[in-house]
Structures are given as C-alpha cells and as structure tokens.
N, C-alpha and C positions, 0 to 999 in steps of 0.2 A: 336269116331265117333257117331254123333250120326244119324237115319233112322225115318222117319216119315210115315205115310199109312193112308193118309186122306179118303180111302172109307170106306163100313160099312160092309165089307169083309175081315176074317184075309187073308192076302198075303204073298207069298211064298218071299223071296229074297234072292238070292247070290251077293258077292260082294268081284270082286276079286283085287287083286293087284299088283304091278312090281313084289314085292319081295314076298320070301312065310310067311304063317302064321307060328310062331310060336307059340303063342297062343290067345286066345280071352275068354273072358269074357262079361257075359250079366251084366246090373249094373242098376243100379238106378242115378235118376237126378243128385243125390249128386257124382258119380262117385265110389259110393260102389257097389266091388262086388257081384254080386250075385249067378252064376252057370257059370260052364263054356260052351262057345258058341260051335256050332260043327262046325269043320272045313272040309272042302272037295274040293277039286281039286287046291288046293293052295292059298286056301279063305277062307271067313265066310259066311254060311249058316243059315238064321233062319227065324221065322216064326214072319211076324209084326200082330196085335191085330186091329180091328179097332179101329180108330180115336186118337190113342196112340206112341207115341214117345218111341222108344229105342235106349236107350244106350249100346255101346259095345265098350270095352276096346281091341285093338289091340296090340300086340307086332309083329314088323316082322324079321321075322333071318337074 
C-alpha cells in the first residue's frame, strides 16, 4: 500500500482493515523493507513526512 501527504505538515494516519494485521513493514519505492510499521487496534499506524510518499508492506492473518 502505498499513503501520500501532500501538506507541509507531518500527519498522523491509521488505516484499518476487514481482516487483522499480522504484520507490516515501512519500505522503500523499490518495495525494500525497511523497519517494521506499529500496529494498533487491528491496523497500521504511522506518521507520513510532508510532501512524501510511503510505502508499507501489509500481511493480514
């Protein structure tokens, strides 16, 4: 998946889904991982940068 945040303000975003997270991963354009994403309330949780594209690698259980 990947999240974009076109202001000049980093933003907060969750983003939940049917099924739960089993894990997530933040990554790079190339789809390398890089750390893993925090999960919380049966989602992914993470903070976008302004004017920057993230990627995050989902698996759901």
């Amino acid at each position: 998946m990947r999240l974009f945040n076109p202001s000049n303000k980093t933003q907060k975003c969750a983003v939940k889904f049917a099924r739960a997270v089993k894990s997530a991963f933040l990554a790079n354009l190339n789809e390398e991982k890089q750390k893993a994403a925090k999960l919380a309330n049966g989602g992914v949780s993470v903070e976008l940068q302004p004017k920057k594209i993230q990627t995050i690698l989902i698996e759901l259980k």
